[in-house]
C-alpha positions in Angstrom: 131.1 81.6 37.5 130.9 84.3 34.8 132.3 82.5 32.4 128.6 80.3 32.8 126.9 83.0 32.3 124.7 81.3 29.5 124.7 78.3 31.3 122.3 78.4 34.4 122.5 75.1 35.4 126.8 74.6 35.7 126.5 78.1 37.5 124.1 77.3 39.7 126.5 74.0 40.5 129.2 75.7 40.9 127.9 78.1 43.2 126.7 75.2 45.3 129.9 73.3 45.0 132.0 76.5 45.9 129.9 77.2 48.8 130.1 73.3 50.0 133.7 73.3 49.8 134.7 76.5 51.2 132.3 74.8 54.5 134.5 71.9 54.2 137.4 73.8 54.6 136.2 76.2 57.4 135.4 72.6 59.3 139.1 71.4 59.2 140.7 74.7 60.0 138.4 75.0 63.0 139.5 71.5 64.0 142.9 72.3 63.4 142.4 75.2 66.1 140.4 72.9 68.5 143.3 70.4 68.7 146.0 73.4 69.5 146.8 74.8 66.0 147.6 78.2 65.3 148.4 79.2 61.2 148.6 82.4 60.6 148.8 83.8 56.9 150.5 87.2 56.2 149.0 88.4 53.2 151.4 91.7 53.4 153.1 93.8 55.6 152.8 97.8 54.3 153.9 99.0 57.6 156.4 97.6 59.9 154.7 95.7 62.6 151.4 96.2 60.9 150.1 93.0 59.0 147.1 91.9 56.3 147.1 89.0 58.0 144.4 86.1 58.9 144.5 84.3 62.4 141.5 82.4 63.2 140.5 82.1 66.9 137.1 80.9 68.6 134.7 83.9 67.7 136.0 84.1 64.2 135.8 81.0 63.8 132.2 80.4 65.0 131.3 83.9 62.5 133.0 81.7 59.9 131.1 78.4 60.0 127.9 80.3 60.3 128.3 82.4 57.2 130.2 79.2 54.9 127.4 76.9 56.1 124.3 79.4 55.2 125.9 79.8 51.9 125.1 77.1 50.0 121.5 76.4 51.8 121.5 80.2 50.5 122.0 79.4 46.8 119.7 76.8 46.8 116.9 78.5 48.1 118.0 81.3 45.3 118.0 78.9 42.6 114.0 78.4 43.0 113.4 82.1 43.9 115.4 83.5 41.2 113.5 81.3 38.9 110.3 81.8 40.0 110.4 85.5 40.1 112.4 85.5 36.8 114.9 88.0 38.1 117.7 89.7 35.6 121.3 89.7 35.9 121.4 86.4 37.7 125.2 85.4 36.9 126.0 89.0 38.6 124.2 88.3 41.5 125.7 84.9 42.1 129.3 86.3 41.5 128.2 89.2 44.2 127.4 86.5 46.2 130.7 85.0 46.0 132.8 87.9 46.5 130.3 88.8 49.6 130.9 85.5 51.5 134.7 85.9 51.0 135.0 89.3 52.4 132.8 87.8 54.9 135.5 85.2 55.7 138.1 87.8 55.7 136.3 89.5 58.6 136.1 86.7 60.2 139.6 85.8 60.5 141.3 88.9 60.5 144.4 88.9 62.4 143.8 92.3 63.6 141.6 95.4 63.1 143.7 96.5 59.9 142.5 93.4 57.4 138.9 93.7 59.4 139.0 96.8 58.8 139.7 96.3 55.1 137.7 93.3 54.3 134.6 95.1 56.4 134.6 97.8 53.4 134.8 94.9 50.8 131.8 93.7 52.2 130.3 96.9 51.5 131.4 97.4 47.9 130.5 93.7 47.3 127.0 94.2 48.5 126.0 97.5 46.9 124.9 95.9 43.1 123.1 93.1 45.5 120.5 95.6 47.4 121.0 97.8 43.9 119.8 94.4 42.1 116.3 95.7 40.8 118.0 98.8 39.0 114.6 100.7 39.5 114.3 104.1 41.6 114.0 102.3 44.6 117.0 100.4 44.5 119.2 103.2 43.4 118.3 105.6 46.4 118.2 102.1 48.9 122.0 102.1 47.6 122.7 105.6 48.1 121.8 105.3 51.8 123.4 102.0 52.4 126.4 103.1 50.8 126.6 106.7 52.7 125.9 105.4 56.5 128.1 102.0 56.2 130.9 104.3 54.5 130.1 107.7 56.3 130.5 105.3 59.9 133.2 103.2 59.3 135.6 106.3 57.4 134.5 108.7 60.1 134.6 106.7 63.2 136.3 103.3 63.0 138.9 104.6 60.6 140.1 107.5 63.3 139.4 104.8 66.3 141.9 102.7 64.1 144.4 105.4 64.1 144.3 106.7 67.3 144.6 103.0 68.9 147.7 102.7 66.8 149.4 105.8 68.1 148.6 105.0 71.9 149.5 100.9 71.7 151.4 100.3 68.3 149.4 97.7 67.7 146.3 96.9 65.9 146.7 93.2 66.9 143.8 90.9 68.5 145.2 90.0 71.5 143.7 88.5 74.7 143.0 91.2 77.4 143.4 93.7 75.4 146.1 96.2 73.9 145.6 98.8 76.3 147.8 99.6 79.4 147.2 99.6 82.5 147.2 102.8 83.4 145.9 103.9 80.1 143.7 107.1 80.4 139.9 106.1 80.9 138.7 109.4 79.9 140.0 108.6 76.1 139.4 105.2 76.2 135.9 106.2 76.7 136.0 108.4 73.6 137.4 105.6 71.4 134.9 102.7 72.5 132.0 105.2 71.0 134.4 106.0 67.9 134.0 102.2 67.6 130.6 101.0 68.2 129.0 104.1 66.3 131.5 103.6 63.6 130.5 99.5 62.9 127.5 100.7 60.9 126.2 97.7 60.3 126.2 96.6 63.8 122.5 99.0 62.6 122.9 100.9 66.5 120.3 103.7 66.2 120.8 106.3 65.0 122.8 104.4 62.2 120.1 101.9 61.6 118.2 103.6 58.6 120.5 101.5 56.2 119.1 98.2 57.0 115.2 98.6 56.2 116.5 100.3 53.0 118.2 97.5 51.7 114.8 95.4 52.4 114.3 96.7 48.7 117.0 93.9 47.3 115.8 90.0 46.2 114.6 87.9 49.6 118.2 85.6 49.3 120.1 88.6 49.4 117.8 89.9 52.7 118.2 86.3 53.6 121.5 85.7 53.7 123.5 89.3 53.6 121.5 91.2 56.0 120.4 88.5 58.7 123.7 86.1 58.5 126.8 88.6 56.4 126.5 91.9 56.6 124.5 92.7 60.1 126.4 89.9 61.6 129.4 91.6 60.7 128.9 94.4 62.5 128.0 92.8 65.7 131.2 90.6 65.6 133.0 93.6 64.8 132.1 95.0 67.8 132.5 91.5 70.1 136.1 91.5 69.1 136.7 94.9 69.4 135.7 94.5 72.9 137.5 91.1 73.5 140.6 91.8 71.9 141.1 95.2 72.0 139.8 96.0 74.9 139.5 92.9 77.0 136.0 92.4 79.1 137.7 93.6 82.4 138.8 97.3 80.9 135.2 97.0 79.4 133.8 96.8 83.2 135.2 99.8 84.7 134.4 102.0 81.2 131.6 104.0 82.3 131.2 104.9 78.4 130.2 100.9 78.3 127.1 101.2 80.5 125.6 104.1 78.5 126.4 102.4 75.2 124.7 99.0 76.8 121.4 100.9 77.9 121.1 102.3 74.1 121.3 99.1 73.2 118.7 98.2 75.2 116.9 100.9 73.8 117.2 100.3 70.0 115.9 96.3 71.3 112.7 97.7 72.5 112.6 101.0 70.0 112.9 98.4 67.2 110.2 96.0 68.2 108.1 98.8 69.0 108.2 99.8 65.2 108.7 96.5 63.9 104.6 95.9 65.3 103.6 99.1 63.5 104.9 97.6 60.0 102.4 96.1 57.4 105.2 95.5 54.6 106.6 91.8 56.2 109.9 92.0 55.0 110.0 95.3 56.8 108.6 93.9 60.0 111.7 91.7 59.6 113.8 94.1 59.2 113.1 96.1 62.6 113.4 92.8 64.3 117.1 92.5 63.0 117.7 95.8 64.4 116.4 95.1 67.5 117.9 91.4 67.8 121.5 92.8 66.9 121.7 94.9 70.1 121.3 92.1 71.9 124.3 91.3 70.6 125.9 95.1 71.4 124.4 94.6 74.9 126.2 91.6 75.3 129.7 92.7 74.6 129.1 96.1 76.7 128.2 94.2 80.1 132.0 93.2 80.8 131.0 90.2 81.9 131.7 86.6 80.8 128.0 85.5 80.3 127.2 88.6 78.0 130.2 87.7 75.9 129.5 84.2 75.5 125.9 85.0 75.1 126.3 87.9 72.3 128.5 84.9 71.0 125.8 82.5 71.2 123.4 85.0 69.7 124.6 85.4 66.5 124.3 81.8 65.4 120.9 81.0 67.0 119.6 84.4 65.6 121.4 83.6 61.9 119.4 80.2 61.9 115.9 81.9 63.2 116.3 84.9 61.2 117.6 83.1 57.8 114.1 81.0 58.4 111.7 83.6 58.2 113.6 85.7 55.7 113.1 82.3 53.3 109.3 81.9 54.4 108.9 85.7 53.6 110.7 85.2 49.6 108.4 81.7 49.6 105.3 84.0 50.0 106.0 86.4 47.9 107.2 83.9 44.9 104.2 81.4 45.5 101.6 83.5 46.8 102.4 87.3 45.2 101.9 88.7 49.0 104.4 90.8 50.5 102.3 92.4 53.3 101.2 90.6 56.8 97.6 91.8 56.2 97.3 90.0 53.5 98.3 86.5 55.2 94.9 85.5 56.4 94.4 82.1 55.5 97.9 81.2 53.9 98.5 78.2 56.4 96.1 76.3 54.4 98.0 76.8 51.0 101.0 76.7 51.9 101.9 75.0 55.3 104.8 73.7 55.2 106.2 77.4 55.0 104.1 78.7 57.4 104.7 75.8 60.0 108.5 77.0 59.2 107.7 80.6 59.8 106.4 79.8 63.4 109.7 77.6 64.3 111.8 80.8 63.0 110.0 83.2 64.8 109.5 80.9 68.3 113.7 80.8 68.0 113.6 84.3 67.4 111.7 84.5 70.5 113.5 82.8 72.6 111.1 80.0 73.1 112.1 76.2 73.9 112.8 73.9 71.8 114.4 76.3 69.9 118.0 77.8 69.8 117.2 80.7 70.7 116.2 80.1 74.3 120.3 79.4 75.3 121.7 82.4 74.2 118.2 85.0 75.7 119.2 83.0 78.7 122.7 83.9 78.6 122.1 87.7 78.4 119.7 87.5 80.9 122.1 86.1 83.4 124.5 88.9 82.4 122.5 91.6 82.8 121.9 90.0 86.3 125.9 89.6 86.4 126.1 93.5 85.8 123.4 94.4 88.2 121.5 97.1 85.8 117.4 95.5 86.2 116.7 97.8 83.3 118.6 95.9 80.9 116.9 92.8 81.9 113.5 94.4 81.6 115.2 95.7 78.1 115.2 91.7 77.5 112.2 90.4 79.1 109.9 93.2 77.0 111.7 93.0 74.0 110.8 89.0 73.9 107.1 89.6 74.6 107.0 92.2 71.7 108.2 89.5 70.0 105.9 87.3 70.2 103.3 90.3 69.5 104.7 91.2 65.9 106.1 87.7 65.0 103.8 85.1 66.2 100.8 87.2 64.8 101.6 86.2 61.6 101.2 82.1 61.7 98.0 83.0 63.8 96.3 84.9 60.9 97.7 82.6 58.6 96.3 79.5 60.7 93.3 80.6 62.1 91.6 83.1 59.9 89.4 82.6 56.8 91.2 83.3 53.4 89.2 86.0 51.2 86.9 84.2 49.3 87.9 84.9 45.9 91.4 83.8 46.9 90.4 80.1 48.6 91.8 77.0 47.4 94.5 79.3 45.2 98.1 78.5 44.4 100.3 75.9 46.4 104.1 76.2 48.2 107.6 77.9 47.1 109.5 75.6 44.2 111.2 72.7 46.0 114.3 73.9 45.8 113.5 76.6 48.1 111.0 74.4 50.6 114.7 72.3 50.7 116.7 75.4 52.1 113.7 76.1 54.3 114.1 72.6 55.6 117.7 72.7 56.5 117.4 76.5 58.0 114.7 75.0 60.2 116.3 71.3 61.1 119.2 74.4 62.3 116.4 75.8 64.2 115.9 72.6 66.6 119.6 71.5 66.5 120.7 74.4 68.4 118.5 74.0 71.2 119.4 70.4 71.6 123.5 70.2 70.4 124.7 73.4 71.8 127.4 72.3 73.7 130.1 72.8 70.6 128.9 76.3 69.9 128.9 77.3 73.3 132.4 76.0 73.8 133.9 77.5 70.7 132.4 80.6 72.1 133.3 80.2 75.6 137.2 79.5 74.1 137.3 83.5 73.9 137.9 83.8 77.2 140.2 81.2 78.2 
C-alpha cells in the first residue's frame, strides 16, 4: 500500500481487495468453528504457560466479522470523502487503516488476556496519526488526550488486573466459567473487576469517556469506522470476555462490585444522552450517543445473567451497523453540503435525501425501533435487567431510548419538514457515489438484522454453552 503511494487508484484497490479478503477469511474460519474446529496459533511463548496466542471462539468471532466486514464498505465510503474534501496524507491514512483493523482482529481472537492485552495497545498506537490526521492544533491536543486516558487506563488498571490475576490463578487463559476458584476471596475479586472495567478505556465508562468526543476532530471514516465499529467496540468486548472468560457470568452474579459497576453504567446511558441533546456540533451529538450506547453493552456483561450477555453480544453488531450509518450521513453532509452543525440542517431532506432517509434508518436502529436491528438486542437487555431484578436499570433503558429519539430523530425532522434558508434553496446535491454506495450497504445491514438475526444471536448465544 505505500509502495502506491503515487498511485491513488491501485491503493485504493488494494485497500478494497485487502479488506474483501481478510472478510473472506474471517467467514471460513468462523465456519470452521461452527462445525467443531478449534486452531489455535502460538505466536510465542515468553513465559512458561503464558502464550501470544489466537483462539477464536463465538464472541471473538462475531467482533471479528463485524470489524472485517465494515472495512471495506469503510474504504469505499473513504475513497469519495477523501476526495471530495481533498484531504493530505491519504496513503498514511489508508496504511493506519490497515494496521488498525489487524490489531482489531488480534483483539478479537486473542487466546487470552496477554495477546488482548497487547494487540489492545496496538490499536491505540495504530490509531493515534488517524484522530492526529489534520496535523492542526486541534488534532495534536485531541491526540494528547486520547493517547493519555486509553494509555493512563489500560497501564494503570488492566496491566496490574493482568498481573494480579496471574499470581492468584496462573493463568491468563479464556476459559469457560472462569479462572477463578471457588473459594476465591470475593472482597479481591471485587477490587480486580473495577481494575478491569475502569482500565478498558475505550469501553469510554465515565469518568474515562473524555477521549472519545476528542477524537470527533479526526476525518468522518476514521469516526466512522474506528470509534463506532474498532476502537469503542473494543473496549466493550474487552470487557464481555473479561466477564465471560475470566470471570464466568455466575461469579459475576454474586460480585456485589458488579451491581454498582452496572448502575454507573446505567448512569453514563442516560448522562450521555442527556448531553448528547445539548450538542449543536453533529458529529459531537454522535459522539455522546456512542458513549451512552456502549454501556449498554457494560450493563449487559455486569447483570450475571444469560440475556445481558447475549444481549451486550447482540449490541455491538446492531449498534456497529446503526452507528456506522449515521457516522457516513454525518461525513456525506459535511462533504456535499459544507454543514457540520444540526442547526444548520433545516431543509437538507430536499437536497440530499437519499442521505437523510439513511440518517433516519440509522438512528431508528439506534433507537431500538422495529424494523430495525436494534430492537432484538434493547429487547434483550431489557429482559435482563428484569432477570436481575434492579427496575432502575430498566428505567436506565427505557429513558435512555426516549432521549434517543429526542436528539436523534430531531435531525431528519428538521431536515424533512422545515424550510431551507432562502439563500441556500435549490443548492448542491448528495455525497460522491462512492460514498451513497457504503451508505447503502451500512443501511441494507440496518434492516437485515432485524429480519436474519438468528445467526448472530446464535454465535453469541455459543458463549454460554
Amino acid at each position: 500500500m505505500l509502495a502506491s503511494a503515487r498511485r491513488p487508484n491501485l491503493r485504493e484497490g488494494v485497500s478494497i481487495a485487502a479488506g474483501a479478503l481478510t472478510f473472506a477469511l474471517v467467514v471460513v474460519l468462523a465456519e470452521g468453528v461452527q462445525s467443531g474446529a478449534a486452531p489455535t496459533l502460538v505466536l510465542a511463548e515468553p513465559f512458561p504457560g503464558l502464550r501470544i496466542a489466537l483462539s477464536p471462539e463465538p464472541l471473538g468471532l462475531l467482533f471479528a466479522l463485524i470489524a472485517s466486514f465494515l472495512w471495506p464498505v469503510t474504504i469505499l465510503y473513504a475513497i469519495g470523502y477523501m476526495r471530495a474534501h481533498h484531504e493530505q496524507n491519504q496513503t498514511r491514512f489508508y496504511a493506519s487503516f490497515a494496521v488498525s483493523i489487524a490489531a482489531t482482529l488480534g483483539i478479537a481472537l486473542a487466546a487470552n488476556m496477554l495477546t488482548l492485552f497487547l494487540f489492545y495497545e496496538l490499536l491505540t498506537l495504530a490509531t493515534y496519526p488517524l484522530v492526529t490526521h489534520a496535523g492542526n492544533d486541534a488534532a495534536r491536543r485531541a491526540g494528547r488526550v486520547y493517547l493519555g486516558i486509553l494509555m493512563g487506563t489500560s497501564v494503570g488498571f488492566l496491566l496490574l488486573a493482568m498481573v494480579w490475576t496471574w499470581q492468584l490463578t496462573g493463568t491468563l487463559d479464556f476459559t469457560r466459567g472462569g479462572v477463578f476458584a471457588a473459594d476465591a476471596d470475593h472482597g479481591i475479586l471485587n477490587v480486580l473487576l473495577v481494575l478491569y472495567v475502569f482500565g478498558t478505556g475505550k469501553a469510554a465508562l465515565m469518568p474515562f469517556h473524555r477521549w472519545l468526543p476528542a477524537a470527533m476532530v479526526a476525518p468522518t471514516p476514521v469516526s466512522a469506522l474506528l470509534h463506532a465499529v474498532a476502537v469503542v467496540k473494543a473496549g466493550v468486548f474487552t470487557i464481555l470476555k473479561v466477564a465471560v472468560y475470566l470471570f464466568g457470568i455466575d461469579l459475576i452474579a454474586e460480585l456485589a462490585v458488579a451491581d454498582w459497576l452496572a448502575g454507573l453504567a446505567a448512569l453514563t446511558i442516560v448522562l450521555a444522552s442527556l448531553v448528547a441533546m445539548t450538542r449543536d456540533n453533529l458529529k459531537a451529538r454522535l459522539a455522546y450517543s456512542t458513549i451512552s450506547q456502549l454501556s449498554y453493552i457494560i450493563l449487559g456483561a455486569m447483570l450475571g445473567v444469560a440475556a445481558g450477555v447475549v444481549g451486550g453480544g447482540l449490541h455491538i453488531a446492531m449498534h456497529a451497523f446503526g452507528k456506522i450509518t449515521l457516522f457516513f450521513c454525518a461525513g456525506a453532509i459535511m462533504v456535499a453540503a459544507h454543514k457540520t452543525r444540526v442547526s444548520e440542517l433545516d431543509g437538507l431532506g430536499r437536497r440530499m435525501p437519499l442521505t437523510m432517509i439513511a440518517f433516519m434508518v440509522g438512528a431508528l436502529s439506534i433507537i431500538g425501533l422495529p424494523p430495525f436491528g436494534g430492537t432484538w438486542s434493547k429487547w434483550l437487555l431489557v429482559q435482563g435487567t428484569l432477570d436481575n431484578g434492579i427496575w432502575l436499570l430498566t428505567a436506565a433503558l427505557l429513558v435512555s431510548s426516549l432521549l434517543n429519539v429526542m436528539y436523534l430523530l430531531v435531525i431528519p425532522v428538521r431536515a424533512f419538514f422545515r424550510e431551507p434558508p432562502a439563500d441556500q434553496e435549490g443548492e448542491g446535491g448528495e455525497a460522491p457515489m462512492a460514498s451513497l454506495l457504503a451508505i447503502g450497504v451500512a443501511v441494507t445491514g440496518c434492516l437485515l438484522l432485524f429480519f436474519l438475526p438468528d445467526p448472530i444471536h446464535q454465535l453469541v448465544a455459543g458463549v454460554l454453552r
